[in-house]
C-alpha positions as MATLAB code, in Angstrom:
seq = 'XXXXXXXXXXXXXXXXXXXXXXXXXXXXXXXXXXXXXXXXXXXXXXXXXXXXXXXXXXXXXXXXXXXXXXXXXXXXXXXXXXXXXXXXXXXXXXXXXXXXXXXXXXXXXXXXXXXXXXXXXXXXXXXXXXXXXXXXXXXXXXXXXXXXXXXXXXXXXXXXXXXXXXXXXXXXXXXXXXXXXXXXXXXXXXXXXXXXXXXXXXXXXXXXXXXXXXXXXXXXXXXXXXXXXXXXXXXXXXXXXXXXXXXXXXXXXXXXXXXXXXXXXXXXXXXXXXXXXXXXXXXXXXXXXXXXXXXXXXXXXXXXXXXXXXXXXXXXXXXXXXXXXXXXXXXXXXXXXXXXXXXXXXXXXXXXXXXXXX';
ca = [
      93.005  112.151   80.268;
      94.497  113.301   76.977;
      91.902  113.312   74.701;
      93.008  114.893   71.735;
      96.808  113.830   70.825;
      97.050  112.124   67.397;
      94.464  111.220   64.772;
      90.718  112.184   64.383;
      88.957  111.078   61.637;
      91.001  108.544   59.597;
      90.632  108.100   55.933;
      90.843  104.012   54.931;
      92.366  103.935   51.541;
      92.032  100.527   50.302;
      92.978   98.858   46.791;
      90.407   96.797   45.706;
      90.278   94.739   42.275;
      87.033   95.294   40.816;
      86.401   98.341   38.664;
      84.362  101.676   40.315;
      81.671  100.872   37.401;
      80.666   97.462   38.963;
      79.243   99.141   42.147;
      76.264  101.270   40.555;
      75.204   97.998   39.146;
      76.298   95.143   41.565;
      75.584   91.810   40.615;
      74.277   88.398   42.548;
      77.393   86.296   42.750;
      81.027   85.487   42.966;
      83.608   85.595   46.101;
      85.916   88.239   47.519;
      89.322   87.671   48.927;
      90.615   89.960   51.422;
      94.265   89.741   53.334;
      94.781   90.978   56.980;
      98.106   90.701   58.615;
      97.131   89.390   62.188;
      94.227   86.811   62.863;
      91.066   88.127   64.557;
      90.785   87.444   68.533;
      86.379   86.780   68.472;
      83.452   86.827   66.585;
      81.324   87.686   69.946;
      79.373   90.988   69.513;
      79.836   91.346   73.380;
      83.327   90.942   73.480;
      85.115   92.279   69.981;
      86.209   95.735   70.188;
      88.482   96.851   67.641;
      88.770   97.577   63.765;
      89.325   94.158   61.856;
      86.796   92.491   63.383;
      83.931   95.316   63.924;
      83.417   94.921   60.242;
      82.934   91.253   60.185;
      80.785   91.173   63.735;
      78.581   93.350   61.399;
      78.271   91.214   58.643;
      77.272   88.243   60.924;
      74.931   89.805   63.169;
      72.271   92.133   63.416;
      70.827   95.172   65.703;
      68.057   96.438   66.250;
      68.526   99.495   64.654;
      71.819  100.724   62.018;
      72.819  103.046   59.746;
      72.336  103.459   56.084;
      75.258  103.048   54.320;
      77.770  106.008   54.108;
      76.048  108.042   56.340;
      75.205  108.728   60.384;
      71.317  108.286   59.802;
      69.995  105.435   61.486;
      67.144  103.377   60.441;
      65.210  100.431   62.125;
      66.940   96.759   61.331;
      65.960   93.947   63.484;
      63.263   95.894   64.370;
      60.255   97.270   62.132;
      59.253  100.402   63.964;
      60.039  102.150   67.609;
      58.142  104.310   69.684;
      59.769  107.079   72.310;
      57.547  107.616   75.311;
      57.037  111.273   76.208;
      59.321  111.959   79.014;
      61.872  110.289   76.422;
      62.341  107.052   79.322;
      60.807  104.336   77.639;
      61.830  103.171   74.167;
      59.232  100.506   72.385;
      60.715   98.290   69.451;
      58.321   96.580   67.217;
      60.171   93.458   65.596;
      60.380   91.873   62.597;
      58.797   88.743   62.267;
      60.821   85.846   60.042;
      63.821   86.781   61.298;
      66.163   83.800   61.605;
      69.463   82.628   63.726;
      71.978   80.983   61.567;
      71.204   78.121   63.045;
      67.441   78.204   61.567;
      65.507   79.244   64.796;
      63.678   82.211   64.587;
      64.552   85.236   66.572;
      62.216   86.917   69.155;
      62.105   89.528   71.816;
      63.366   87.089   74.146;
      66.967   86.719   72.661;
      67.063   90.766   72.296;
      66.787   90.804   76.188;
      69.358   87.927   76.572;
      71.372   89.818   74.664;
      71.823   93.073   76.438;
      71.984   91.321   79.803;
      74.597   89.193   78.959;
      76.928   92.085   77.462;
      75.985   93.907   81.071;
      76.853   90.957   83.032;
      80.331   91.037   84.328;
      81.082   87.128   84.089;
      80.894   88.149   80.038;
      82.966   91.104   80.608;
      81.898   93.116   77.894;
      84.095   96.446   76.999;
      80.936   97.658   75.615;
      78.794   96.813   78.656;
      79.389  100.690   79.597;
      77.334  101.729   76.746;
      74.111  100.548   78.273;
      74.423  102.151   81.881;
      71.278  104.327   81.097;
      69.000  101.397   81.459;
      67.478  100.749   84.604;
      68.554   98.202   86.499;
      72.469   98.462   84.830;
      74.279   99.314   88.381;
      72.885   95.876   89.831;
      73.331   93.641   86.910;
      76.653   95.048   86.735;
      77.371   94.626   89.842;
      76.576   91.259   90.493;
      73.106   91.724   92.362;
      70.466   91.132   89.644;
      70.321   88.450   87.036;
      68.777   90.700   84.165;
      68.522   94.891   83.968;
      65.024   96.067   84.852;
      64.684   98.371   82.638;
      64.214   95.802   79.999;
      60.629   94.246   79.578;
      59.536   91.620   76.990;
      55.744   92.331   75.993;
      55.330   90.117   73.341;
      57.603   87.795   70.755;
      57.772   90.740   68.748;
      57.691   93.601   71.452;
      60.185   94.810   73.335;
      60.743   98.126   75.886;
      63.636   99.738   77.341;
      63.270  101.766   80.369;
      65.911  104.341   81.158;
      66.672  105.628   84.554;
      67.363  108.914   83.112;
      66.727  109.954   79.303;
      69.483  109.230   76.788;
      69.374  111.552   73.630;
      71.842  108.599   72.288;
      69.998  105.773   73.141;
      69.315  104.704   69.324;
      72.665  104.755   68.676;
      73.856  102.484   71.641;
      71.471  100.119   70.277;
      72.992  100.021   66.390;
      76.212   99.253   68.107;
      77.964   95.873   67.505;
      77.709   95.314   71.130;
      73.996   94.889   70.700;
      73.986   92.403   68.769;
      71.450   89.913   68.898;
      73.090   86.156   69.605;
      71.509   82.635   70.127;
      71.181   81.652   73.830;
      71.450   77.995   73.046;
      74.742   78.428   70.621;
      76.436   81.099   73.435;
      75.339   78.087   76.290;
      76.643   74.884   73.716;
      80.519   77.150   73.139;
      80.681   79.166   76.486;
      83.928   81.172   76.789;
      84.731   79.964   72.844;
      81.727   80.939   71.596;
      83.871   83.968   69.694;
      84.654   81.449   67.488;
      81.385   79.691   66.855;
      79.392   82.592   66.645;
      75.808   82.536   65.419;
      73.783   85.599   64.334;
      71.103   86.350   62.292;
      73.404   88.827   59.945;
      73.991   88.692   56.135;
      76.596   86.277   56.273;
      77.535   83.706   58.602;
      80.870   81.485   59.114;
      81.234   78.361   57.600;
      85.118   77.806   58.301;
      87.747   79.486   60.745;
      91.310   78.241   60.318;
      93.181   79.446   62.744;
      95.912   81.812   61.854;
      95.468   81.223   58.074;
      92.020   82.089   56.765;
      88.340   82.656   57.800;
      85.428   82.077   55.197;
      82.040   84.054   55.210;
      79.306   82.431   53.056;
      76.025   84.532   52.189;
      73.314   83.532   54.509;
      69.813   82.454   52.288;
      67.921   83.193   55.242;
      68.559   87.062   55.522;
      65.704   89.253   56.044;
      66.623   92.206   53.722;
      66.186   90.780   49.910;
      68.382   91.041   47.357;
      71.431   91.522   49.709;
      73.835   90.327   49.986;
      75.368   90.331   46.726;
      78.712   88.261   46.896;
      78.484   84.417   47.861;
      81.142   84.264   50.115;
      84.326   86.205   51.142;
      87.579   84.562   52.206;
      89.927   86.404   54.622;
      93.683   85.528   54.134;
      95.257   85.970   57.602;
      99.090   85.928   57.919;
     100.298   87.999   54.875;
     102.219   91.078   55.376;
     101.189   94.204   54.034;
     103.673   94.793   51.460;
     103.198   91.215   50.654;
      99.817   91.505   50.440;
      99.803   94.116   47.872;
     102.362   92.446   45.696;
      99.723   89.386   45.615;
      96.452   92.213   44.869;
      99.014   93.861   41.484;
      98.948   90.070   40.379;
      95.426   89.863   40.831;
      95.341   87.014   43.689;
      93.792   89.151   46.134;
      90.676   91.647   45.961;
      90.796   94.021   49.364;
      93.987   95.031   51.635;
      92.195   94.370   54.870;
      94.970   96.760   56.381;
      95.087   99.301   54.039;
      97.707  100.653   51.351;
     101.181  100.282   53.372;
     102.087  103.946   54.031;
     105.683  103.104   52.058;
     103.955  102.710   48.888;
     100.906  104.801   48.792;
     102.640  107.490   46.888;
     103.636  104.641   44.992;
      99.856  103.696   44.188;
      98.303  106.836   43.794;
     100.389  108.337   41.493;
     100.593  105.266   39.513;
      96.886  106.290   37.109;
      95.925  102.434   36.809;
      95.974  101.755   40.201;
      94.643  104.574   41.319;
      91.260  104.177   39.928;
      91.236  100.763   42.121;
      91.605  102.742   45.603;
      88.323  103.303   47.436;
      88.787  106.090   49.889;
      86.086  107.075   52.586;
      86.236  109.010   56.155;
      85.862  106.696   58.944;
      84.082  107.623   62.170;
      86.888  107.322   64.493;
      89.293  108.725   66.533;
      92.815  107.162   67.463;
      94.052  108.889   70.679;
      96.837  107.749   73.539;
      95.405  107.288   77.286;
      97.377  107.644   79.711;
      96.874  106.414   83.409;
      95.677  109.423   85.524;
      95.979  107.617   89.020;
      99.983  107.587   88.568;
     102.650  110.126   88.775;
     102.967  112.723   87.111;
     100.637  112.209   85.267;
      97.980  112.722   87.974;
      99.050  117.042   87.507;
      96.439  118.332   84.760;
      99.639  120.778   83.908;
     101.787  117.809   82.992;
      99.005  115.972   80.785;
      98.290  119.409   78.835;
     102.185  119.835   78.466;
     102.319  116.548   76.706;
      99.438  117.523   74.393;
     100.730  120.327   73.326;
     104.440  119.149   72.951;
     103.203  116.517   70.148;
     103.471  117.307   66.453;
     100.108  116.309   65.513;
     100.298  117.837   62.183;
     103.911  115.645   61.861;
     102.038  112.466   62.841;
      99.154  113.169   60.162;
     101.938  113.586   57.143;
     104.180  110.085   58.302;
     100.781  108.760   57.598;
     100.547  110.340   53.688;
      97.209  112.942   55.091;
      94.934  110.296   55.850;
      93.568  111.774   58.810;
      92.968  115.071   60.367;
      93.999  116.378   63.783;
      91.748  114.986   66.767;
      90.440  118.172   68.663;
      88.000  116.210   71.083;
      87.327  112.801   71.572;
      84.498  113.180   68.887;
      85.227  112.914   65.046;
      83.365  114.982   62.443;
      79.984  113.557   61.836;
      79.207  112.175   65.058;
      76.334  113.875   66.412;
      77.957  116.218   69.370;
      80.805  116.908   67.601;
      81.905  120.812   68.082;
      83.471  122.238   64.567;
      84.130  125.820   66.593;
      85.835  123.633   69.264;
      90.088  124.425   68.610;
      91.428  122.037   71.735;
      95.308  121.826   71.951;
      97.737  123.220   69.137;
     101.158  122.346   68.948;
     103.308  124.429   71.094;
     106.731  123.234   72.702;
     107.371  126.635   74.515;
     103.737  127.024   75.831;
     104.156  122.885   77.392;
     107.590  124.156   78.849;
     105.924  127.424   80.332;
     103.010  124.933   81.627;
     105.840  122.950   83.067;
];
């Protein structure tokens, strides 16, 4: 598997039409409008996998653990406090208590556990259920022979334990994934296979309108546990408008965010333009953009041939087309994900080397 070929960790540059003064003293209040190109595919924590709708899964549902803002440190969400067992196999959550669905019920320890064994079960064929193969119990929910996983025990309404069948040093960060978020048995069994667009969480927002293939709108939810947050009322997403488009409409003010980014055409354009400039909010993401190729086929199953290709691609080329916003991908990692090796060099680009491997 090539695991290193393009991108590591890209930098989102997006406009956005507030000044940078507003954010060290945000206000309770107002609406934000923000374009994407293509429409989302789900809402479902189980099911949505890529980058437009990570971001909004977040803002509608919640984990039991997540990170503080701008940072890899995690911190306890849904739940209050956790406890690691000795031999690092059993992981205790302590809940909060008040929590509430959007749909007013309050969450317990019960809809945690539905939760993880329904993105496990294959009928909800999860591309996250992977992620949770250290609990016990994971090879025969997966594969069809057990209802639930278990590994996972409910003690109380506020108390819940994972088991592992062998320790996981990133446990707490499978469980701040979007994939464990915490849904509403009785919404997921009303929808079924459309509850991606009816979702119901207990996040910071919820949705009070999807039109399809023109606009989705998020309206702050009263009920959320953390107070004072969130700050803005509601935020519209525009689907449909191209990028270019889209930033003609944010210069004339009729937009706030560029869901997809500065177009790569005109970010010279932007950034050396002073004004707009001090509207672009620039931050490394934690992710790495890679091409897979199929192993199992020729000739691709030859290591020699897959290390060939790897080192016949410009990488450096790739990261310029894209104005810098990125550095090379050296292993599957990016910088500031725990396990990521900064001495690690992987492939450098080197046509004669690939044709020698040849």
């Amino acid at each position: 598997m090539l695991k290193h070929l393009t991108t590591g960790v890209a930098v989102a540059a997006l406009l956005a039409a507030w000044a940078t003064g507003a954010v060290a003293d945000p206000k309770q209040g107002g609406a934000m409008t923000v374009t994407f190109k293509d429409d989302v595919s789900t809402l479902d924590p189980a099911i949505g996998y890529d980058w437009q709708n990570w971001s909004m899964i977040k803002s509608l549902f919640s984990r039991l653990m997540d990170y503080k803002p701008g940072t890899t440190e995690l911190a306890p969400d849904l739940a209050e406090s956790y406890d690691i067992s000795a031999d690092g196999l059993t992981y205790t959550f302590k809940l909060r208590h008040g929590v509430k669905f959007h749909n007013g019920r309050e969450m317990t320890a019960d809809d945690v556990a539905y939760s993880y064994n329904r993105t496990v079960d294959p009928k909800t064929q999860s591309p996250g259920a992977g992620f949770f193969k250290s609990i016990a119990g994971f090879d025969d929910l997966s594969g069809g022979k057990a209802a639930s996983m278990s590994g996972i025990k409910v003690i109380d309404p506020y108390t819940i334990s994972f088991t592992l069948s062998k320790p996981d040093a990133s446990f707490l960060q499978v469980v701040a994934l979007n994939f464990a978020g915490v849904v509403a048995k009785e919404d997921v069994d009303k929808w079924g296979a459309d509850y991606g667009h009816h979702p119901d969480g207990t996040g910071a927002y919820y949705l009070d309108n999807w039109t399809l293939g023109q606009q989705l709108v998020f309206k702050r939810n009263a009920d959320y546990y953390k107070p004072g947050v969130p700050y803005l009322d509601e935020i519209d997403f525009k689907i449909g408008a191209e990028p270019l488009t889209a930033l003609l409409q944010l210069q004339k003010g009729e937009v706030d965010v560029l869901g997809d980014g500065i177009p790569p055409a005109k970010f010279l354009e932007v950034m050396n333009d002073p004004e707009q400039k001090k509207l672009v909010v620039q931050a490394p993401q934690l992710e790495t953009s890679y091409v897979t190729i199929k192993t199992t086929i020729k000739p691709f199953d030859d290591l020699c041939v897959r290390q060939a290709i790897n080192m016949a691609i410009n990488k450096d080329r790739i990261i310029k087309i894209i104005n810098g916003r990125a550095d090379v991908a050296n292993q599957p990692l990016p910088p500031g994900m725990p396990g990521y090796d900064k001495d690690y060099k992987g492939y450098t680009y080197d046509p004669e080397k690939a044709n020698s491997v040849l």
